[in-house]
C-alpha positions, 0 to 999 in steps of 0.5 A: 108050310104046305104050300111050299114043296120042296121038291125040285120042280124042274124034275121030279127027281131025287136031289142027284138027278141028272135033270138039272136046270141051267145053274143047278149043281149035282149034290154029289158036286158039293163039298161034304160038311162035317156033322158040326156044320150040318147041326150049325145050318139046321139051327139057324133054319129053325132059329128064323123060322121061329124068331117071329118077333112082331106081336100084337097088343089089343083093346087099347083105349082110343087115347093110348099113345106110342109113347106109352107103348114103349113106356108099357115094354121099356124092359124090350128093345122095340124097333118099330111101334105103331099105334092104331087108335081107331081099333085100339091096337098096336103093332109091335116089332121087338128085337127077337122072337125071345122077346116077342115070347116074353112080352107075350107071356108077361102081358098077355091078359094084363090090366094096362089103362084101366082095360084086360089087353091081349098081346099076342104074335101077328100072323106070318101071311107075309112070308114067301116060298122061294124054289127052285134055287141052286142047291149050291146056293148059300145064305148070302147069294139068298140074301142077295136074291131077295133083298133085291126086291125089298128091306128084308124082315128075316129070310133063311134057306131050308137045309137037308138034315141029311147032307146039310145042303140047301133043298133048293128053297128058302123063306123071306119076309119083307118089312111092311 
């Protein structure tokens, strides 16, 4: 995530400058969260961060059908399955990372139709930075922002562990 900085651009100055922009709120304006909260908020940052729930499964025969995709992960709830018979690979999205994980373990390097297949996770290439928002922002008003622009995949903003307060930047996918 180095290409995302968390610090305030407008700025350069700590969370409590006084070089605030049109919107900004002073971190000492915001309501303090109980230590609960704060865990709460952090564990739902990493909870997106790491529900990358779209694998990849290779070296399909040219034949290989969708159907026998999901008959391949009928214990996983499969949202979406695409079948590319000319590379011989499908695009999985499943319900959750969790099950992403699992698939993944179950059959990467397995025999399926007579062939080895790798399943693996799809890269993230897609997943944008959003700064310099409001540090009163919250999830919601981020969701509201975002999905003006398209069907969401996932998006979450970035807490301090400090304070539990947005950093004034947040994360989304969109759906392909």
């Amino acid at each position: 995530m180095a290409a995302c900085s968390h610090q305030r651009a407008d700025s350069g100055a700590s969370d409590t400058g006084s070089d605030l922009g049109p919107g900004d709120t002073m971190l000492d304006e915001l309501p303090a969260l109980t230590p609960q909260e704060i865990e709460l908020r952090l564990q739902r940052t990493r909870k997106e961060l790491s529900n990358r729930r779209k694998i990849l499964v290779k070296n399909l025969r040219s034949d290989c059908s969708n159907q026998e995709i999901h008959e391949l992960l009928k214990d996983y709830e499969l949202k979406y399955c695409y079948v590319d018979k000319n590379k011989g690979t499908a695009f999985v999205t499943l319900l959750n990372g969790e099950q992403a994980e699992n698939a993944i373990c179950k059959f990467h390097k397995s025999i399926f139709q007579e062939r080895e297949i790798t399943v693996q996770l799809q890269s993230t290439d897609s997943l944008l930075c959003v700064t310099q928002l409001p540090l009163s922002y919250t999830q919601q008003q981020f969701e509201d922002l975002v999905r003006l622009h398209g069907n969401l995949e996932r998006c979450f903003l970035v807490y301090s562990e400090t304070t539990g307060h947005s950093k004034g930047y947040g994360f989304v996918e969109y759906m392909k």
